[in-house]
N, C-alpha and C positions, 0 to 999 in steps of 0.2 A: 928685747926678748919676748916670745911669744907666750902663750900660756901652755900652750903642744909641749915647748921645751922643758916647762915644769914638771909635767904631768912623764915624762920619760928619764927623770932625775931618781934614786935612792935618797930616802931622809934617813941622818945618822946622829944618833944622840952621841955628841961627844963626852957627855956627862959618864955614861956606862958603856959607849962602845954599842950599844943595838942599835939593828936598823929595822928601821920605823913601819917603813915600806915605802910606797911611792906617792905622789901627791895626784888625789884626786879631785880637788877643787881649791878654791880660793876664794876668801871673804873679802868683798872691797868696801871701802867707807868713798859712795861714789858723791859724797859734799866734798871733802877734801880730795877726793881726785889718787887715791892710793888701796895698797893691798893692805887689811890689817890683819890677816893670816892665813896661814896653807893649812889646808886639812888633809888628813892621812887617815884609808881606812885600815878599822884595827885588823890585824893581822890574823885572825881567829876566820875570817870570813872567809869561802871556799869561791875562787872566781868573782870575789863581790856579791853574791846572789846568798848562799849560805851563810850563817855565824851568827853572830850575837848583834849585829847592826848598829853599832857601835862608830862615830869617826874618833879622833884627836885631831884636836883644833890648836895650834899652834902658833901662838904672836907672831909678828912681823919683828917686833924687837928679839924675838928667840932666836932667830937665824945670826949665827955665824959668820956664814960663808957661802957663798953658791961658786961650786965649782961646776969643770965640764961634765961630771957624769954625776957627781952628789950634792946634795944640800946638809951643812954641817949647822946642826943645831944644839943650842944649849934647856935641855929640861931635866929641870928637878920634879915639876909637877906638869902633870897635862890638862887643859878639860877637856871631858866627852861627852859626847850628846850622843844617848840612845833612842832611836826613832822606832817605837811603839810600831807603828800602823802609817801606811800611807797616806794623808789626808787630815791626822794628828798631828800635834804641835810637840816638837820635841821637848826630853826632859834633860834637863844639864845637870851633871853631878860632876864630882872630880875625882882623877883616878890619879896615884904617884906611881913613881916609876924608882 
């Protein structure tokens, strides 16, 4: 699977039923050679470029299921990282759901 294939999937909390949005990146741990999670940005954002600048960062162990068109995940809580300023080191708080 490619990383193109991720980023054209819906993320769906099976916990409430919302979706998430789509996956815009992904975290790799490249010692061990694996993904340790998909990030989604928040939904608040207009085209990506407007909102609150906000992603959800979401474990590799939260994922479900990856089907043909969705990624079925399990979150009770999420973390977010709001990015200030370009060239700023993000700030990690947590957001529940």
């Amino acid at each position: 699977m490619k990383i193109s294939d991720f980023q054209s999937k819906d993320v769906i909390n099976i916990v409430d039923g919302k979706k998430l949005g789509q996956i815009s990146d992904l975290e790799l741990d490249l010692r061990q050679g694996r993904i340790d999670a998909i990030v989604v940005p928040n939904q608040s954002k207009f085209f990506g470029m407007f909102g609150g600048g906000t992603d959800v960062v979401i474990p590799w162990r939260n994922i479900v299921k990856i089907g043909m068109d969705v990624v079925l995940v399990k979150l009770d809580e999420a973390k977010t990282y709001r990015v200030e300023n370009e060239g700023e080191s993000a700030v990690e708080y947590k957001r529940s759901y």
